[in-house]
BASE-950142 format. One record per residue: y, z, x of N, C-alpha, C, CB in turn; residue number from 1. Coordinates in steps of 0.2 Angstrom, whole numbers, plus 5000, padded with zeros to 4 digits. Glycine has a CB too. Layout:
<recs>
 n_c2 n_c3 n_c1 ca_c2 ca_c3 ca_c1 c_c2 c_c3 c_c1 cb_c2 cb_c3 cb_c1 bamar
    Y    Z    X     Y     Z     X    Y    Z    X     Y     Z     X   NUM
...
</recs>
This chain:
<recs>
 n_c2 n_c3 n_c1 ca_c2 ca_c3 ca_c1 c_c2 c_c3 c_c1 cb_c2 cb_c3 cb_c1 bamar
 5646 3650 5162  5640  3650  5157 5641 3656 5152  5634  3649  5161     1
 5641 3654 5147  5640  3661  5141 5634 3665 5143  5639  3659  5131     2
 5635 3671 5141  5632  3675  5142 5622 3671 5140  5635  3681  5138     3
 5621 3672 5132  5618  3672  5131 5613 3662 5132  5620  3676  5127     4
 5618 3660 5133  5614  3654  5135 5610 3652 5139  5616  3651  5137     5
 5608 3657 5143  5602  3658  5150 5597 3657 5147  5601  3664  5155     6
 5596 3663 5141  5591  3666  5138 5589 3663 5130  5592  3673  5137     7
 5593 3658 5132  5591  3655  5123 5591 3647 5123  5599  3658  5116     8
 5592 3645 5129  5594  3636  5128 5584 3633 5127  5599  3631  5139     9
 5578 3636 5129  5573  3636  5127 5570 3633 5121  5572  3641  5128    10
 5577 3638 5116  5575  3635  5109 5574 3629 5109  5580  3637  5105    11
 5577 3625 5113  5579  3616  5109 5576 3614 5115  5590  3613  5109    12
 5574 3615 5121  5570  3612  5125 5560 3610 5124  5572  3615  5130    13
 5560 3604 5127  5553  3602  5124 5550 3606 5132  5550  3590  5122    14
 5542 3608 5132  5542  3611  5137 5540 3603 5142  5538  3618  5138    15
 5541 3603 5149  5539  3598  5153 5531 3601 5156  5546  3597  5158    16
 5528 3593 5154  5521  3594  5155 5520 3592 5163  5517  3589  5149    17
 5516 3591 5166  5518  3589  5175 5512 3585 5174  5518  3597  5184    18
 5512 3580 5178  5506  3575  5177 5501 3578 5180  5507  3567  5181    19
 5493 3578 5181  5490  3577  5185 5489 3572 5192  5487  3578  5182    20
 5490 3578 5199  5489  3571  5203 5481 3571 5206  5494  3571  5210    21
 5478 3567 5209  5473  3565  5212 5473 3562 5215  5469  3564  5211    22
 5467 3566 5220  5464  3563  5226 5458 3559 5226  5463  3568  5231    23
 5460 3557 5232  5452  3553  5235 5449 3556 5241  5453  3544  5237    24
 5442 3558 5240  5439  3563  5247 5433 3557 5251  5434  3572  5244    25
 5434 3557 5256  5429  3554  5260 5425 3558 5262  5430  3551  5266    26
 5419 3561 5256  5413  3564  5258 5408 3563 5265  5410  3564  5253    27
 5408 3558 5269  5407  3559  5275 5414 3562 5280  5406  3552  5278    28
 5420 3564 5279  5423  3568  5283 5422 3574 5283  5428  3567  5283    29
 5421 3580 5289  5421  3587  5290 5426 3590 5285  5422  3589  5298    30
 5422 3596 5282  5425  3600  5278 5433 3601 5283  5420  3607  5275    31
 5433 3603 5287  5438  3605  5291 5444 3600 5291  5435  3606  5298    32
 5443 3594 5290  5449  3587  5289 5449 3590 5283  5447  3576  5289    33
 5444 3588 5278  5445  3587  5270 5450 3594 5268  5436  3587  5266    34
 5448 3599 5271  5453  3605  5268 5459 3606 5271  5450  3612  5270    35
 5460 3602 5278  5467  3600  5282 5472 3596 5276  5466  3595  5289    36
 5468 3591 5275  5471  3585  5272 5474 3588 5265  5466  3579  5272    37
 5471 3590 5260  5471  3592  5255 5477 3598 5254  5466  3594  5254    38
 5476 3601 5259  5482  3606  5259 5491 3604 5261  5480  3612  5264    39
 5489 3596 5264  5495  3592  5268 5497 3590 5260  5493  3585  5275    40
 5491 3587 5258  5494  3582  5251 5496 3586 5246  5488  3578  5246    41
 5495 3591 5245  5496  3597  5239 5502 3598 5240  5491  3605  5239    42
 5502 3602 5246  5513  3603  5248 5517 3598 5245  5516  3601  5258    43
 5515 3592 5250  5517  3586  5249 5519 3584 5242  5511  3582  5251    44
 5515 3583 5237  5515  3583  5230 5519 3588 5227  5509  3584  5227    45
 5517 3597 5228  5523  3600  5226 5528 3601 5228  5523  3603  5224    46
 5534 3598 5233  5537  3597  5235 5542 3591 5230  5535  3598  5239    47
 5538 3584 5231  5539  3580  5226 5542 3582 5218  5534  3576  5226    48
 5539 3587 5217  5539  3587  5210 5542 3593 5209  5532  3586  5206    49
 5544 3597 5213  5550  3602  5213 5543 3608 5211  5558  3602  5207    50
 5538 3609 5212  5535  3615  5210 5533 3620 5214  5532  3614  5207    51
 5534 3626 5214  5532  3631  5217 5528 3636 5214  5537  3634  5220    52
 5520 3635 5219  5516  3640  5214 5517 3645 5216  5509  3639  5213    53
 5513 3648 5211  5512  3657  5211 5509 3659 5216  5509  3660  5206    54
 5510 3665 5217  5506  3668  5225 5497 3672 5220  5513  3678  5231    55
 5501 3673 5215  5497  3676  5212 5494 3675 5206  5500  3681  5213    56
 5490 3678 5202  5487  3678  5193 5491 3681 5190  5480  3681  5191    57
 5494 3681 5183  5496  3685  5181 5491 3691 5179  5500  3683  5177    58
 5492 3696 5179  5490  3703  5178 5489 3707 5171  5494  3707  5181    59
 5483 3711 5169  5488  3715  5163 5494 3718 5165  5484  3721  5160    60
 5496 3722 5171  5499  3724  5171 5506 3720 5172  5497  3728  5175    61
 5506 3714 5173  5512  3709  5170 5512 3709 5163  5511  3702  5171    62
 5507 3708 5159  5509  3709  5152 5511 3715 5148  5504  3706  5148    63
 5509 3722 5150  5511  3727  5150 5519 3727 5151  5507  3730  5155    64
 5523 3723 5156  5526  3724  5159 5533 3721 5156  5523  3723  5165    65
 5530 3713 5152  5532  3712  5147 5533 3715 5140  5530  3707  5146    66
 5528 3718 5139  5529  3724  5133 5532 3729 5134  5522  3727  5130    67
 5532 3733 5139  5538  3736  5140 5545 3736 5138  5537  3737  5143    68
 5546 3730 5141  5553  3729  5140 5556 3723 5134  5554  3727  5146    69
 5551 3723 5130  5550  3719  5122 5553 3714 5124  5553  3721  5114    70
 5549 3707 5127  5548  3703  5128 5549 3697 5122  5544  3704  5129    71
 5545 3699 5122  5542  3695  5114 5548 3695 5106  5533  3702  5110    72
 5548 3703 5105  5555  3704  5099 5561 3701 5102  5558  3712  5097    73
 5561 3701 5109  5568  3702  5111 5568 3691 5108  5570  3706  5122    74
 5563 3689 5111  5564  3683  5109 5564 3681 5098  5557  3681  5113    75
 5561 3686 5096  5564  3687  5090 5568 3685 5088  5565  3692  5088    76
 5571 3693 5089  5580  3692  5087 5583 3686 5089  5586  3699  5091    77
 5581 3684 5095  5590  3679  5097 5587 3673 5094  5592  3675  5107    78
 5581 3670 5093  5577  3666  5089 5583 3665 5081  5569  3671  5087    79
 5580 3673 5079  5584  3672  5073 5594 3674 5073  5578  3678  5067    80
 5594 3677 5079  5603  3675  5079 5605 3669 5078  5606  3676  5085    81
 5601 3664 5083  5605  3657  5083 5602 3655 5077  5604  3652  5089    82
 5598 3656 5073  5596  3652  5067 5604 3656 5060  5585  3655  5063    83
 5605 3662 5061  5608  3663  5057 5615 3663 5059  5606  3667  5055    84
 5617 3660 5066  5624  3659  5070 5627 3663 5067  5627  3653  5071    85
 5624 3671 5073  5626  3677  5073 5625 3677 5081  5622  3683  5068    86
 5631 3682 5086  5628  3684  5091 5626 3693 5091  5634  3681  5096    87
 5619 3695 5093  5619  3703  5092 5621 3706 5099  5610  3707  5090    88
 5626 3711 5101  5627  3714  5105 5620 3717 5110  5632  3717  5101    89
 5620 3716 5115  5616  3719  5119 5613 3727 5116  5621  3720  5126    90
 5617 3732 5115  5618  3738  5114 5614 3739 5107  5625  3739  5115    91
 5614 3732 5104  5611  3734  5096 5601 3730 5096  5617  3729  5088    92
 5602 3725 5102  5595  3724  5105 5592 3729 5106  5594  3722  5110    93
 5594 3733 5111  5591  3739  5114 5589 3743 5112  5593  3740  5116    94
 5592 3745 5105  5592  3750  5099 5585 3747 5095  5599  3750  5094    95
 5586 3742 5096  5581  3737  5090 5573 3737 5095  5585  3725  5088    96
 5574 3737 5102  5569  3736  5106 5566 3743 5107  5571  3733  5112    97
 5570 3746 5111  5569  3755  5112 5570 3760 5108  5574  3758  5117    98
 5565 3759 5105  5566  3765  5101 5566 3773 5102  5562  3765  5098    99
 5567 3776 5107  5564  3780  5110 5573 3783 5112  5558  3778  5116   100
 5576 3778 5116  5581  3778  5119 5580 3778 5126  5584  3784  5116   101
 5574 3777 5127  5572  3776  5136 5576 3772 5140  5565  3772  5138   102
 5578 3767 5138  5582  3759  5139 5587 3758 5134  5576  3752  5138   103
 5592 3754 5139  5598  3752  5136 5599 3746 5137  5603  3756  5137   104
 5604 3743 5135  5607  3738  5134 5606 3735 5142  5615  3739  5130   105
 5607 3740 5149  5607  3738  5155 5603 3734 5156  5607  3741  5158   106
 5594 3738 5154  5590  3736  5155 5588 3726 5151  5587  3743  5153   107
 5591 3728 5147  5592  3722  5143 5594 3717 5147  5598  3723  5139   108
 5599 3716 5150  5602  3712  5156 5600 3712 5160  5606  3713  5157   109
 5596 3716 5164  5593  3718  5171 5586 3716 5172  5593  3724  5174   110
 5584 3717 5166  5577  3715  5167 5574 3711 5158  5572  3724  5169   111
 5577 3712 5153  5574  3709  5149 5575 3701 5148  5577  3713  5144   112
 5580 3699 5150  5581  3694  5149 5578 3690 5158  5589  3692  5145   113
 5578 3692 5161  5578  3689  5167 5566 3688 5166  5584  3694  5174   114
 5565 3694 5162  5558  3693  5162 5557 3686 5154  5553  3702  5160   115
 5561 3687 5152  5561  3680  5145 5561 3675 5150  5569  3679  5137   116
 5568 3673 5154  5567  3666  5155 5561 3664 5158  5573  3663  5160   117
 5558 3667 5162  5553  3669  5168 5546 3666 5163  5553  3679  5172   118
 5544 3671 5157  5539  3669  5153 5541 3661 5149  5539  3676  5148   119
 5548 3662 5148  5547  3656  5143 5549 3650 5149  5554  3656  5135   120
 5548 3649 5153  5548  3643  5158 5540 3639 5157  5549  3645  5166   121
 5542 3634 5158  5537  3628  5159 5532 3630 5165  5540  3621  5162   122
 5535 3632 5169  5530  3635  5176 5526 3640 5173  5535  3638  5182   123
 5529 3646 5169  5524  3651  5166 5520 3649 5163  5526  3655  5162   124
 5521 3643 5158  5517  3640  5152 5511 3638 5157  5520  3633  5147   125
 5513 3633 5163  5507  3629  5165 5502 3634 5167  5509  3623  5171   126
 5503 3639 5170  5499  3645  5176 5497 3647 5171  5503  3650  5182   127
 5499 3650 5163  5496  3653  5159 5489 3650 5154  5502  3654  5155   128
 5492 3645 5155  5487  3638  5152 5482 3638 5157  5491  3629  5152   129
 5483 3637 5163  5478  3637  5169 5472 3642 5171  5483  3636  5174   130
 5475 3650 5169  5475  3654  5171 5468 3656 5165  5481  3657  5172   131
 5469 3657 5161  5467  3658  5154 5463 3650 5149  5474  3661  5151   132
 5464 3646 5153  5462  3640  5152 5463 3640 5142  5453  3641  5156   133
 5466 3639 5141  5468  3639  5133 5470 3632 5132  5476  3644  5131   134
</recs>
């Protein structure tokens, strides 16, 4: 797989919306079934549908955490690489991201792109959407 194809195939993908499922509750049964049952169907369902939720909310300190490591520009540039079908070296991202010189091109690859796919996923979108109710 080319390098940058991990981090850029996004571009051309629609995101995948997940259906809503539901249930039906027998408000005569004990909360104790109803909360059994519900947690059996939930698995159940995301297992079907391949999803695995989060343990957690995302955080300021997640978005912090994305801005640290320019997130967002890094999505920029490749944005506009593939529009102008150019590839930018790692090392000149890094320059363009870090100004400081704190981070390099490593960082780039160790953590920059592995927090893009992570944000630009469907899964991120839905929990973001959910989370923030937008």
């Amino acid at each position: 797989m080319h390098e940058e194809t991990a981090y850029s195939d996004w571009l051309y993908q629609p995101l995948v919306m997940m259906e809503n499922i539901y249930f039906n509750i027998n408000l005569n049964a004990p909360d104790e079934l109803i909360l059994q049952e519900f947690k059996d169907q939930l698995a159940q369902a995301r297992k079907k549908h391949q999803i695995k939720s989060r343990k957690r909310f995302f955080t300021q300190k997640d978005i912090e955490h994305w801005c640290d490591y320019g997130v967002l520009p890094f999505c920029d540039l490749i944005s506009w690489a593939r529009y102008a079908q150019i590839t930018i070296p790692h090392r000149v991202i890094a320059d363009a991201l870090f100004k400081h010189g704190d981070k390099g091109e490593e960082s780039i690859r160790r953590t920059t792109i592995p927090l893009t796919n992570t944000l630009l996923s469907s899964q991120t979108h839905h929990q973001l959407t959910l989370q923030y109710r937008v």
